[in-house]
DSSP file (Angstrom, degrees, kcal/mol; ACC not computed):
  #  RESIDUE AA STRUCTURE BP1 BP2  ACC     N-H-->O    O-->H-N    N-H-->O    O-->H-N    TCO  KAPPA ALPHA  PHI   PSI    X-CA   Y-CA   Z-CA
    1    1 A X              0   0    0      0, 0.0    56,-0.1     0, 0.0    57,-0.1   0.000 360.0 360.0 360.0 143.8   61.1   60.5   16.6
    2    2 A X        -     0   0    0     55,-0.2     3,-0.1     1,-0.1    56,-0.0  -0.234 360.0-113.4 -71.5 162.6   62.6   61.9   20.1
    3    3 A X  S    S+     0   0    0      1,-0.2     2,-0.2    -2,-0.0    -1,-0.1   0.996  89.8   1.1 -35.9 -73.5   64.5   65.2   20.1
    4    4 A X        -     0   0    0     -3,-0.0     2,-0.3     0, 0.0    -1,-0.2  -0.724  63.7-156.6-136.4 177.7   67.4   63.9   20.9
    5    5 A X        -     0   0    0     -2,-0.2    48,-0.1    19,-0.1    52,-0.1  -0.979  26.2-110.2-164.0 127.2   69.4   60.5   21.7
    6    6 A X        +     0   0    0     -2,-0.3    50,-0.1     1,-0.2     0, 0.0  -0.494  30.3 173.8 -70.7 152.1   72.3   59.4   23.4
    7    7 A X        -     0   0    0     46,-0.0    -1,-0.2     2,-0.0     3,-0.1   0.441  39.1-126.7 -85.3 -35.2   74.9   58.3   21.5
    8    8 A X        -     0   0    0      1,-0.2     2,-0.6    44,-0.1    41,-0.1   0.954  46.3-179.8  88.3  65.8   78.1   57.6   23.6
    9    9 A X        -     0   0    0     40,-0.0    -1,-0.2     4,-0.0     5,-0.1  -0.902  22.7-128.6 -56.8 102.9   80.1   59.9   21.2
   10   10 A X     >  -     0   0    0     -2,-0.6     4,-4.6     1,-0.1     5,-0.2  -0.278  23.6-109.3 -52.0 151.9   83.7   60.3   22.0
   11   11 A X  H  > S+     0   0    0      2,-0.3     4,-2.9     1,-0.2    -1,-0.1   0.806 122.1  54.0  -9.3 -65.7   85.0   63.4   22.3
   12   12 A X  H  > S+     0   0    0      1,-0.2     4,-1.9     2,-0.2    -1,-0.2   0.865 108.6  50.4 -67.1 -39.8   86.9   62.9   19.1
   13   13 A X  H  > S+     0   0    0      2,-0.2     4,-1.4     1,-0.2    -2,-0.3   0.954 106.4  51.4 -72.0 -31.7   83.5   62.0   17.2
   14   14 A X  H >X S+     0   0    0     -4,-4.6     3,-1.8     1,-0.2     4,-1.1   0.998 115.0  48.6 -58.5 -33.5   81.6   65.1   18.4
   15   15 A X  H 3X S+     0   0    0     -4,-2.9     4,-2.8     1,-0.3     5,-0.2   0.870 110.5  50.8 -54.5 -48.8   85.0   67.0   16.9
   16   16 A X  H 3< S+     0   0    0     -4,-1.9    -1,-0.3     2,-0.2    -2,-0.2   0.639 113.6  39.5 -69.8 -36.9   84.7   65.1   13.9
   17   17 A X  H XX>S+     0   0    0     -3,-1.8     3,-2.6    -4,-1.4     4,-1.3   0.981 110.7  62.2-105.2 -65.7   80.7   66.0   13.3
   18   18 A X  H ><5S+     0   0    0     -4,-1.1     3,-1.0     1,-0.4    -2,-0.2   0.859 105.4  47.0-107.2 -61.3   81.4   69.9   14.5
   19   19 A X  T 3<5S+     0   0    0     -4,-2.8    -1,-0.4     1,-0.3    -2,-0.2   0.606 110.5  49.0 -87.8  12.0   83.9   70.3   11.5
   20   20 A X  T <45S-     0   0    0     -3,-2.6    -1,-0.3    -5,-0.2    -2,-0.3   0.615 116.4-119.0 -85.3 -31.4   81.4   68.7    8.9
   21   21 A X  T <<5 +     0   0    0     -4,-1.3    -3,-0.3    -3,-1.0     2,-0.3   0.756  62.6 154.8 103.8  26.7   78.8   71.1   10.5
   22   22 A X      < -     0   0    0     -5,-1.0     2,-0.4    -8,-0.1    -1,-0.4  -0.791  37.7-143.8-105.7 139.5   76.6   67.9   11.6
   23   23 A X    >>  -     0   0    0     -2,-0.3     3,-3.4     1,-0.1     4,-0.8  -0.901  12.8-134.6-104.2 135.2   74.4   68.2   14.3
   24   24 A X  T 34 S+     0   0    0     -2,-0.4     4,-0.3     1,-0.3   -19,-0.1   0.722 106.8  66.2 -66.3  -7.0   74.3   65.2   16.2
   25   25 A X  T 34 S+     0   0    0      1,-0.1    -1,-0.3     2,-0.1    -3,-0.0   0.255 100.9  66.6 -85.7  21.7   70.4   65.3   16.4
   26   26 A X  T X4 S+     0   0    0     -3,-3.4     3,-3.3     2,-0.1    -2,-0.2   0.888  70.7  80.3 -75.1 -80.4   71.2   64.7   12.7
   27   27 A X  G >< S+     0   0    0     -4,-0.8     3,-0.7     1,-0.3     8,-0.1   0.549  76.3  80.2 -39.6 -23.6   72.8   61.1   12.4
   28   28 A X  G 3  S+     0   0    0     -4,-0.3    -1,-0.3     1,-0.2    -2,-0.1   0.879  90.2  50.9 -40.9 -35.6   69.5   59.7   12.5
   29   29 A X  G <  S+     0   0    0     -3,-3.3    -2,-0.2     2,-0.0    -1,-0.2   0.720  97.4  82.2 -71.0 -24.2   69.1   60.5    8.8
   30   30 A X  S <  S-     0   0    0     -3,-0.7     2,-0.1    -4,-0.1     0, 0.0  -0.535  79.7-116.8 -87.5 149.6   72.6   58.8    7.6
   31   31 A X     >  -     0   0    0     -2,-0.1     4,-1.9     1,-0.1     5,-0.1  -0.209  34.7-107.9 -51.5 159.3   73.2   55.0    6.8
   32   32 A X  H  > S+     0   0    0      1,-0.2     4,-2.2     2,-0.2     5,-0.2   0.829 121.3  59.4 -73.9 -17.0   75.7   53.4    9.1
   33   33 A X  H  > S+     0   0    0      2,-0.2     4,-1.5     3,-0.2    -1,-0.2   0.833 107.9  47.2 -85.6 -19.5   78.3   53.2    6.3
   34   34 A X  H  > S+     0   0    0      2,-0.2     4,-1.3     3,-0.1    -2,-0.2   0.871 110.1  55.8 -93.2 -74.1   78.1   57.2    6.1
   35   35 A X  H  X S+     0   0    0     -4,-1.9     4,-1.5     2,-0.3    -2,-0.2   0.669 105.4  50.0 -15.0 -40.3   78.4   57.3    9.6
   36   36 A X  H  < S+     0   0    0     -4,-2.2    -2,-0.2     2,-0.2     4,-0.2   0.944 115.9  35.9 -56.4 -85.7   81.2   55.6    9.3
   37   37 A X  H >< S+     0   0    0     -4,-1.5     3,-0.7    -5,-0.2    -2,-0.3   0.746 115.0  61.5 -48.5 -25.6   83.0   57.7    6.7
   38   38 A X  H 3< S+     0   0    0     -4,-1.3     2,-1.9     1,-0.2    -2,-0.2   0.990 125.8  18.8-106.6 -79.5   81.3   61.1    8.4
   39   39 A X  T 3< S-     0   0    0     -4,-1.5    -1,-0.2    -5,-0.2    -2,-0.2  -0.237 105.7-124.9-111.3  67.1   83.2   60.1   11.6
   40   40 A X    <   +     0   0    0     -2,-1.9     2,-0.2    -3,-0.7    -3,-0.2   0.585  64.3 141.1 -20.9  92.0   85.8   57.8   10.1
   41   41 A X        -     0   0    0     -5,-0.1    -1,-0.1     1,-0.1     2,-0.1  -0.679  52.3 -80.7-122.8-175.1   84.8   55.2   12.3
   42   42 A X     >  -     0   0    0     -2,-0.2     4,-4.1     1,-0.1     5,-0.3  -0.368  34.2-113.8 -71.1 155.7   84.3   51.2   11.9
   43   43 A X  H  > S+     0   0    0      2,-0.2     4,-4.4     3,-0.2     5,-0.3   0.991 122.7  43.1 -54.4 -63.8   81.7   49.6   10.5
   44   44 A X  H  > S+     0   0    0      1,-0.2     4,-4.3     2,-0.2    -1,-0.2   0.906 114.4  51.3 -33.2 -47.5   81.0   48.1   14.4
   45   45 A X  H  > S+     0   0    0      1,-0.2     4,-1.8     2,-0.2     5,-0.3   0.986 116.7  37.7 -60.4 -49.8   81.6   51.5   15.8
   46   46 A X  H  X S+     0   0    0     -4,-4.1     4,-3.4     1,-0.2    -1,-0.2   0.973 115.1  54.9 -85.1 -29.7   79.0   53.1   13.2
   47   47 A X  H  X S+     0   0    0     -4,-4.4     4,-1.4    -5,-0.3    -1,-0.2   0.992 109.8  52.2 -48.9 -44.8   76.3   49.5   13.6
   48   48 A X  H >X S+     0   0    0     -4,-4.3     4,-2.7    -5,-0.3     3,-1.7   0.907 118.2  36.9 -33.5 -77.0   76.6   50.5   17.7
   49   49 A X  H 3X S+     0   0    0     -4,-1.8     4,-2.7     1,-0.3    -1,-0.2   0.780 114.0  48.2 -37.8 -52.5   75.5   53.9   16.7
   50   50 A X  H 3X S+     0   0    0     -4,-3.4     4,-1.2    -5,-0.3    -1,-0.3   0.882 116.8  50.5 -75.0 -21.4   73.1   53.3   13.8
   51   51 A X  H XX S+     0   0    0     -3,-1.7     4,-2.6    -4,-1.4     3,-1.0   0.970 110.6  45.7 -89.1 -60.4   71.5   50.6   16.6
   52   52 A X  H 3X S+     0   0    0     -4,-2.7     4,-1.1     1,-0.2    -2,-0.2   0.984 115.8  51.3 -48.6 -37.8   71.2   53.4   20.1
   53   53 A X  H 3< S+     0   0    0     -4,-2.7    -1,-0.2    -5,-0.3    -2,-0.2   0.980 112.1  41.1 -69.2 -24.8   69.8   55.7   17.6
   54   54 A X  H XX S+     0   0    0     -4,-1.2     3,-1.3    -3,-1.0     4,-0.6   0.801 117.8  48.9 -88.9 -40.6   67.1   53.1   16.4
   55   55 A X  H >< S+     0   0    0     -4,-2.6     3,-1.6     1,-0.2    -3,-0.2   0.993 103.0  58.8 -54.9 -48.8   66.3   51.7   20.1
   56   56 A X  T 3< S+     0   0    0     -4,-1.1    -1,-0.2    -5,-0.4    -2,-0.1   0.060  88.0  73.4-114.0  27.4   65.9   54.8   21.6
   57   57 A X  T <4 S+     0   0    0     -3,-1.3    -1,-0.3   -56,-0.1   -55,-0.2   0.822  73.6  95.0 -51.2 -46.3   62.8   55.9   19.1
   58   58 A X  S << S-     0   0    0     -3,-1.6     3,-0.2    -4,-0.6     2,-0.1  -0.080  97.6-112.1 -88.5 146.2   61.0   53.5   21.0
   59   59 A X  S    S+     0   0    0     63,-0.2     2,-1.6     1,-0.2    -2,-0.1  -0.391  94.7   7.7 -59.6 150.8   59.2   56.3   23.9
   60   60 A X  S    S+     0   0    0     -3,-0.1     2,-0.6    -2,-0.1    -1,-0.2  -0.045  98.4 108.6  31.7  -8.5   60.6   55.7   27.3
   61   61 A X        -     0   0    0     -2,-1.6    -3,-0.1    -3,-0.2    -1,-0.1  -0.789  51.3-174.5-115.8 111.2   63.2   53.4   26.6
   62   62 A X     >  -     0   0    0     -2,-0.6     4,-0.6     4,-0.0     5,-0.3   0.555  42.1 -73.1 -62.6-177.3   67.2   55.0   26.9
   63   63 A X  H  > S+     0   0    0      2,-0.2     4,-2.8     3,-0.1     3,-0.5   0.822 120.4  57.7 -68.4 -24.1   70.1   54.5   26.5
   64   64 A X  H  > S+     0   0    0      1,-0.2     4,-1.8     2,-0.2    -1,-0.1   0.878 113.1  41.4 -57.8 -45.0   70.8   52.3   29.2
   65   65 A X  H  4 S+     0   0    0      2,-0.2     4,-0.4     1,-0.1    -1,-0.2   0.557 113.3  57.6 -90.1 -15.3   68.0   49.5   28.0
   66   66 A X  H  X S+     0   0    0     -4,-0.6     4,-2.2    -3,-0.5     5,-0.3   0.730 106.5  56.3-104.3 -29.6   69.4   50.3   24.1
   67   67 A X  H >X S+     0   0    0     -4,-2.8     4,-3.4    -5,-0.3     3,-3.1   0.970 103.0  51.3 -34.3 -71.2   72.9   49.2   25.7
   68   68 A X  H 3X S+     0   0    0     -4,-1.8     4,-0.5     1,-0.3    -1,-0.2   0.559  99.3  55.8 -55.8 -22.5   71.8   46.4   26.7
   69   69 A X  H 34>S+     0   0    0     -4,-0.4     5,-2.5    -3,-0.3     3,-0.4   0.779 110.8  49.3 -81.2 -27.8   70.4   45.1   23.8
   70   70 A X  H X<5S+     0   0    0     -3,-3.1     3,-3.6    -4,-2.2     4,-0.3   0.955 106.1  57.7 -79.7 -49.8   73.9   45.7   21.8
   71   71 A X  H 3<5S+     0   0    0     -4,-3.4    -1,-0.3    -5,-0.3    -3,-0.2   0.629 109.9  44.1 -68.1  -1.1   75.6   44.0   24.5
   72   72 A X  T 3<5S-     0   0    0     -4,-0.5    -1,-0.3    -3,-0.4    -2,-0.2  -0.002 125.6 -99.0 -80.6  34.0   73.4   41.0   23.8
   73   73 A X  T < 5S+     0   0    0     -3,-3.6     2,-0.4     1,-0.1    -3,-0.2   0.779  79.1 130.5  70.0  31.7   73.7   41.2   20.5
   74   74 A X      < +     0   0    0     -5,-2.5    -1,-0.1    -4,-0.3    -2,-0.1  -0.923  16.2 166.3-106.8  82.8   70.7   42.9   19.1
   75   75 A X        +     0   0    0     -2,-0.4     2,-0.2    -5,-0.1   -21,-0.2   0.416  64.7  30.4-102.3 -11.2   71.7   45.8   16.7
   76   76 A X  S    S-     0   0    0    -22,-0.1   -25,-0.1     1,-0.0   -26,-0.0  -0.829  72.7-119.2-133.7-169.1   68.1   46.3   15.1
   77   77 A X  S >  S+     0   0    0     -2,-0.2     3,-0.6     1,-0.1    -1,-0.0   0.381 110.8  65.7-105.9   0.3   64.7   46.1   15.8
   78   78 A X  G >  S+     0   0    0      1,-0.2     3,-0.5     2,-0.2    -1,-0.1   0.721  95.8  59.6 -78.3 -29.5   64.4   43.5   12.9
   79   79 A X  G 3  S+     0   0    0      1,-0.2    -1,-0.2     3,-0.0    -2,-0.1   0.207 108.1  47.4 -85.9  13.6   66.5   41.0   15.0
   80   80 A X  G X  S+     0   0    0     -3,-0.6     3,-0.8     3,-0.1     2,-0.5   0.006  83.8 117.0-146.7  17.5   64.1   41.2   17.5
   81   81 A X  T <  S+     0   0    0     -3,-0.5     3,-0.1     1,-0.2    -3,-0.1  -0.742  81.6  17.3 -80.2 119.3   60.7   40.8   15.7
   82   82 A X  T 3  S+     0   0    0     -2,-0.5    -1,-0.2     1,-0.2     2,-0.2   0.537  90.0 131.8  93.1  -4.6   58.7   38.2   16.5
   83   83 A X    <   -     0   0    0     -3,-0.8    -1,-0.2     2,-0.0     2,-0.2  -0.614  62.7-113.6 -84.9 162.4   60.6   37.3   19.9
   84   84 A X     >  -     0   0    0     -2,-0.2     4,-1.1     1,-0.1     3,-0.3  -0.667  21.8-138.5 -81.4 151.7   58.3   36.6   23.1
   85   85 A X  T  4 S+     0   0    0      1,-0.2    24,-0.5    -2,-0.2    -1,-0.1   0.493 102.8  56.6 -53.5 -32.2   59.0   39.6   25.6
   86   86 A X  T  > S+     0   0    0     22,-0.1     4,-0.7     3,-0.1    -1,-0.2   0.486 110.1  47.5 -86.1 -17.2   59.0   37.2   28.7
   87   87 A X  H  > S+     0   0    0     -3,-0.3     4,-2.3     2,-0.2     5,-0.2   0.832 113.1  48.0-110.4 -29.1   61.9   35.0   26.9
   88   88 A X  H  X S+     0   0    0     -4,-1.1     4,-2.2     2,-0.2    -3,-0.1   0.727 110.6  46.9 -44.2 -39.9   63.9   38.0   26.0
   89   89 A X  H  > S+     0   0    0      1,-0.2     4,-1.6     2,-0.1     5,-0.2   0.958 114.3  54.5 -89.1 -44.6   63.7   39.6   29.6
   90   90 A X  H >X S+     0   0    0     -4,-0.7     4,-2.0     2,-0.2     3,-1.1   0.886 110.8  41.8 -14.0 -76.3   64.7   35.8   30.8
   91   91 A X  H 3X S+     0   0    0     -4,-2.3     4,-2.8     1,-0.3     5,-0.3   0.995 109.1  57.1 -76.7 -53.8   67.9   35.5   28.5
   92   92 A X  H 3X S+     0   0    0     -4,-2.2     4,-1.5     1,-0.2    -1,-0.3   0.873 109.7  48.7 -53.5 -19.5   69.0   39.1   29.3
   93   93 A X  H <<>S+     0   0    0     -4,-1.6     5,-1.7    -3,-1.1     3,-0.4   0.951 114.6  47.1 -58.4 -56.4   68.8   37.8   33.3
   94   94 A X  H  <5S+     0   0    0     -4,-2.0    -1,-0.2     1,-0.3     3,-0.2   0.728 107.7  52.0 -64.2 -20.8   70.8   35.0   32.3
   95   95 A X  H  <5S+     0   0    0     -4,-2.8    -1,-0.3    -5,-0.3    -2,-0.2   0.886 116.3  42.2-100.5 -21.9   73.3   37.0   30.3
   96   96 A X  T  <5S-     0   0    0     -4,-1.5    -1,-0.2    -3,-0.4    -2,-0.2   0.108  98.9-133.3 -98.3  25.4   74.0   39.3   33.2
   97   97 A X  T   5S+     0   0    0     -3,-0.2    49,-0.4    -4,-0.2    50,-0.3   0.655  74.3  70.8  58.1  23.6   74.0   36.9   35.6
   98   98 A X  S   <S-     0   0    0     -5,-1.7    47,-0.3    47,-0.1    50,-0.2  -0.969  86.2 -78.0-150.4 161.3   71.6   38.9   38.2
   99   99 A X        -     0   0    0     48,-0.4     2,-0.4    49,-0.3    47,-0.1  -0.385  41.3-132.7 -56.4 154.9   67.9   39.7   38.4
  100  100 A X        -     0   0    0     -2,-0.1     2,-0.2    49,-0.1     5,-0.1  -0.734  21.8 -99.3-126.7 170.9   66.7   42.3   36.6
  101  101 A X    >   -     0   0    0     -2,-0.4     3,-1.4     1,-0.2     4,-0.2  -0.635  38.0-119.3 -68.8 143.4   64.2   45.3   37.9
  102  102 A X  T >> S+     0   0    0      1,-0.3     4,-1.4    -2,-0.2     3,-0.6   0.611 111.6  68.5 -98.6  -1.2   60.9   44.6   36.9
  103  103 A X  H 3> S+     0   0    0      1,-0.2     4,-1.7     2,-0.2     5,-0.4   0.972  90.6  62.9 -63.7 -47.2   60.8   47.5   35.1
  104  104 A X  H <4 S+     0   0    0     -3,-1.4     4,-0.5     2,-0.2    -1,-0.2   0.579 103.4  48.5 -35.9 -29.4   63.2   46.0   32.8
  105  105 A X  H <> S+     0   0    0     -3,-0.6     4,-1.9    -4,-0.2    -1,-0.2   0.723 102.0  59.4 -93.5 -43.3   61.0   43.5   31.9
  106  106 A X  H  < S+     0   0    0     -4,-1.4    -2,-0.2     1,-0.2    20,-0.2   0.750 106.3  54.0 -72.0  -9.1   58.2   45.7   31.3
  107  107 A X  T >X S+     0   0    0     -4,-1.7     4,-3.2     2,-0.1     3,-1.7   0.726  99.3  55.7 -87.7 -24.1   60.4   47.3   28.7
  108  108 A X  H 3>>S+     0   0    0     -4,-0.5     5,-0.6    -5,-0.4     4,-0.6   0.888 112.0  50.3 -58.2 -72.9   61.2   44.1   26.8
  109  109 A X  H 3<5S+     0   0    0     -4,-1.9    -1,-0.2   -24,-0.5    -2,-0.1   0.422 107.9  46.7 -69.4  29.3   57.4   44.1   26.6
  110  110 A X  H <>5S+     0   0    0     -3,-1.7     4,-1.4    -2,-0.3    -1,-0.3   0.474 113.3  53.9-112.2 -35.7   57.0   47.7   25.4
  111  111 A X  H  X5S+     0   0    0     -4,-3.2     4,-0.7     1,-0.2    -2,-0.2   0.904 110.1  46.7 -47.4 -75.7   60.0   46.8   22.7
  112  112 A X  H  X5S+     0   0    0     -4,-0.6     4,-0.9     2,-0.2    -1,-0.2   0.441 114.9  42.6 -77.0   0.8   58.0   43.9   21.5
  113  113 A X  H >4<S+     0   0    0     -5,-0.6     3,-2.2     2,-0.2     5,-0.3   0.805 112.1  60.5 -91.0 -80.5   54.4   45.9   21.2
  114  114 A X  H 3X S+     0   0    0     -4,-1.4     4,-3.6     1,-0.3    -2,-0.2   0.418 108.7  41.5  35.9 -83.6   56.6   48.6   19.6
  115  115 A X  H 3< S+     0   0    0     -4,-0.7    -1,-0.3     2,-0.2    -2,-0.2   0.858 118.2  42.2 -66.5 -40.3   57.6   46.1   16.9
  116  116 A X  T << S+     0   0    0     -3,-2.2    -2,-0.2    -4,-0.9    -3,-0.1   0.985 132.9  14.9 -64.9 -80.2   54.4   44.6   16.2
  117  117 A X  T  4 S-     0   0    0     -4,-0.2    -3,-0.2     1,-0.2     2,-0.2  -0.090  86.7-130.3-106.8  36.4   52.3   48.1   16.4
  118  118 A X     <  -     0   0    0     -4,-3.6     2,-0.6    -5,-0.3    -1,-0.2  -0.395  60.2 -19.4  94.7-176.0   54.2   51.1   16.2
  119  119 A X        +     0   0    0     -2,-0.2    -1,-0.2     1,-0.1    -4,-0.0  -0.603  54.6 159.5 -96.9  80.9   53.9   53.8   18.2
  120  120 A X        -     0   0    0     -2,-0.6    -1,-0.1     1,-0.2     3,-0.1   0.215  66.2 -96.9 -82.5  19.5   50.8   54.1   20.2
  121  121 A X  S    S+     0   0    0      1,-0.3     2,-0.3    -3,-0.0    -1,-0.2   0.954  73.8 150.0  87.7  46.4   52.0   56.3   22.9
  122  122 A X        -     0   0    0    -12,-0.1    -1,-0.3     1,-0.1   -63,-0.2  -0.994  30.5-157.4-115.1 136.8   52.7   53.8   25.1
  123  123 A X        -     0   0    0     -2,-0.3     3,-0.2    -3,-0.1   -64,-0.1   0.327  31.0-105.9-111.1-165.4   55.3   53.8   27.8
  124  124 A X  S >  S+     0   0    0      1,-0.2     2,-2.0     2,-0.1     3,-1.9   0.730 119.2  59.1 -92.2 -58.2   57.2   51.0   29.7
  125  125 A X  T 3  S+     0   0    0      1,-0.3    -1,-0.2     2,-0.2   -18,-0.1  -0.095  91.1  70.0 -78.1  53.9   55.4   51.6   32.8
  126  126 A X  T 3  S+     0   0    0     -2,-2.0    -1,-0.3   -20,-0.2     4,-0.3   0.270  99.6  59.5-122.9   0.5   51.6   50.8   30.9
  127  127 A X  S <> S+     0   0    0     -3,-1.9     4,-2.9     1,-0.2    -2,-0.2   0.311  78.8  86.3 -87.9 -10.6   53.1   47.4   30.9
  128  128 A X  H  > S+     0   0    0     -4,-0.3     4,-1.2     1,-0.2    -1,-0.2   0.627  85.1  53.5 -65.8 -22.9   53.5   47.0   34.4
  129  129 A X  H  > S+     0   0    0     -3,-0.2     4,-1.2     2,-0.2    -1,-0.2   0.837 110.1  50.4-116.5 -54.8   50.2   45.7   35.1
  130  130 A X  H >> S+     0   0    0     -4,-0.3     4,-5.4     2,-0.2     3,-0.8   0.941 108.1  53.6 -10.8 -80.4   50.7   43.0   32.3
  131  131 A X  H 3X S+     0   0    0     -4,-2.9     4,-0.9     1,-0.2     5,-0.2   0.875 108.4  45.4 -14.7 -84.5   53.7   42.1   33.7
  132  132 A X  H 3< S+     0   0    0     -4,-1.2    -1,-0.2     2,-0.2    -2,-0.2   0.335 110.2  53.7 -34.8 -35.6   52.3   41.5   37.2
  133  133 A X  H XX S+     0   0    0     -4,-1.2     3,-1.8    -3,-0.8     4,-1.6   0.902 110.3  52.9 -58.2 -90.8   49.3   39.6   35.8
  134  134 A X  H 3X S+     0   0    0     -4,-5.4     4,-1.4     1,-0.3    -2,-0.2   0.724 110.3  42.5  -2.8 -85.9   52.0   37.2   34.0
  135  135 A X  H 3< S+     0   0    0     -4,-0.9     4,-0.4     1,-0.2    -1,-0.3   0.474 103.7  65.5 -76.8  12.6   54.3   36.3   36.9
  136  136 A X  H <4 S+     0   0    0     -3,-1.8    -1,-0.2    -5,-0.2    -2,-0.2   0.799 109.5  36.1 -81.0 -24.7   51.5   35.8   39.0
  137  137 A X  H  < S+     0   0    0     -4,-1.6    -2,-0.2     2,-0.1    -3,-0.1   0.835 138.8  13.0 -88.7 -33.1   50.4   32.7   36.9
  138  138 A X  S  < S-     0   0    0     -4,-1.4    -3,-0.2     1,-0.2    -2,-0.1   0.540  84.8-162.1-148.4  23.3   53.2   31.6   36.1
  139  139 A X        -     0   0    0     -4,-0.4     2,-0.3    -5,-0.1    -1,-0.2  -0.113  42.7 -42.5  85.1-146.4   56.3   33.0   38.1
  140  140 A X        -     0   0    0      1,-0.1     4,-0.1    -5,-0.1     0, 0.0  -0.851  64.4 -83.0-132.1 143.8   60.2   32.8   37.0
  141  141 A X    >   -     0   0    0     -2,-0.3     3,-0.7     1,-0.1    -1,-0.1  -0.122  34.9-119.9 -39.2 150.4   62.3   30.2   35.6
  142  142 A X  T 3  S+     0   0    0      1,-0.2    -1,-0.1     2,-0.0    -2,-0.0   0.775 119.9  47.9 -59.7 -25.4   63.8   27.6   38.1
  143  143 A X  T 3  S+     0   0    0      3,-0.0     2,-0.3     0, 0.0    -1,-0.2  -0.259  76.3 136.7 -99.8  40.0   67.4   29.0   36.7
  144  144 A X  S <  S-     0   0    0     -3,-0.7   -45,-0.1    -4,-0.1    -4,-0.0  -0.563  70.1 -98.8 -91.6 135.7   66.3   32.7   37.2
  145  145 A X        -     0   0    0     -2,-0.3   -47,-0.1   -47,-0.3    -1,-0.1  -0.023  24.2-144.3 -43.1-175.9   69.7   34.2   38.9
  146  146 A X  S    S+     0   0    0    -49,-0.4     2,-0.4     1,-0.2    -1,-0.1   0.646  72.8  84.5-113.6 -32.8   69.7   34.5   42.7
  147  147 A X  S    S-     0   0    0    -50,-0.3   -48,-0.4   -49,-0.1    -1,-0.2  -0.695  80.6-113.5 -96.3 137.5   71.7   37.7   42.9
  148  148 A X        -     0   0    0     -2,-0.4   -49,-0.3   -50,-0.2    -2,-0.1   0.657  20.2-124.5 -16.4 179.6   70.2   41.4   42.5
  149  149 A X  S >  S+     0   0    0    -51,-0.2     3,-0.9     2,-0.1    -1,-0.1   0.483 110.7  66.1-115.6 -17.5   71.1   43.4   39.7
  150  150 A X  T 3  S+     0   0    0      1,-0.2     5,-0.2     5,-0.1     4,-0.1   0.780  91.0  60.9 -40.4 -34.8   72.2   45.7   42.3
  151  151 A X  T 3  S+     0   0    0      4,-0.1     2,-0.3     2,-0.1    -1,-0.2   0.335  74.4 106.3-105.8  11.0   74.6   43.7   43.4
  152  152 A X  S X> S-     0   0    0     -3,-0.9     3,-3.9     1,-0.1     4,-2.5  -0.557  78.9-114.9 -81.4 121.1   76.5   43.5   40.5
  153  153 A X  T 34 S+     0   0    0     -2,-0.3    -2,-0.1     1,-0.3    -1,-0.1   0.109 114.5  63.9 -67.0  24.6   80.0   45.6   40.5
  154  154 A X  T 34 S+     0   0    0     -2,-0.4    -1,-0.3    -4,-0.1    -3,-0.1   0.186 109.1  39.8 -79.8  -6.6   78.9   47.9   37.9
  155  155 A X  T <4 S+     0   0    0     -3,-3.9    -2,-0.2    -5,-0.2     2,-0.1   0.482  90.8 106.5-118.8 -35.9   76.0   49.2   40.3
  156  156 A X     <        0   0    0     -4,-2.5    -5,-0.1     1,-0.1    -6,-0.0  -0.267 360.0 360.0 -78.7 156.5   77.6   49.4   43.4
  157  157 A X              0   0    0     -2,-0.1    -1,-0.1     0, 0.0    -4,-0.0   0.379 360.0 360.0 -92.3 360.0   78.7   52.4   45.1
């Protein structure tokens, strides 16, 4: 298990955890429904939670990439067992409407060894090579977006 883990914790939840005495490298151990009563939040608010703490076991992979799985609906790693890694990094292109950084993709395909075998010490970038090997046989969808992921008004500067 990592140290430590983002949560996205408001302000009002860290207060909430500080006067139980909970350390937030803690809330890995509670169910979401005591997560919920611990920081009298919603059941969504405490699935969000119980789901960034369970993504971002996985070795290299953040908060940013465990975002991105809730915002496509993913809230465990059981709802994502058994999916191809290439169809995964595909729909998330399509659900955010851009290309994605190939890195991204080599972390869909760290999740999906992850779920099959554990944790063998393997990173996002040991996938890279994969990857690379992949689209070189057989490329990108014909409906793969056109525009960057850069280029997306959440990225720009």
């Amino acid at each position: 298990m990592k140290k430590s883990v983002n949560l996205l914790l408001s302000d009002d939840e860290k207060l909430m955890l500080k006067e139980q005495k909970i350390k937030i490298s803690e809330l890995p151990q509670f169910a979401p429904d005591e997560i919920a009563s611990i920081l009298s939040a919603s059941a969504e608010r405490a699935r969000e939670i119980n789901a960034l703490i369970e993504f971002q076991q996985i070795p290299s992979l953040g908060i940013n990439f465990a975002t991105e799985l809730i915002g496509q609906g993913y809230y465990s790693l059981e709802q994502l067992a058994g999916k191809d890694p290439v169809e995964l990094y595909n729909a998330f292109e399509k659900h955010v409407g851009a290309w994605a950084d190939p890195c991204v993709e080599d972390s869909y395909r760290l999740l999906a060894h992850y779920i099959k075998h554990g944790d063998t010490g393997k990173k996002w970038w040991d996938f890279t090579a994969e990857r690379k090997a992949y689209r070189a046989q057989y490329g990108f969808p014909e409906d793969r977006p056109a525009k960057a992921w850069y280029e997306l008004p959440q990225y720009k500067k």
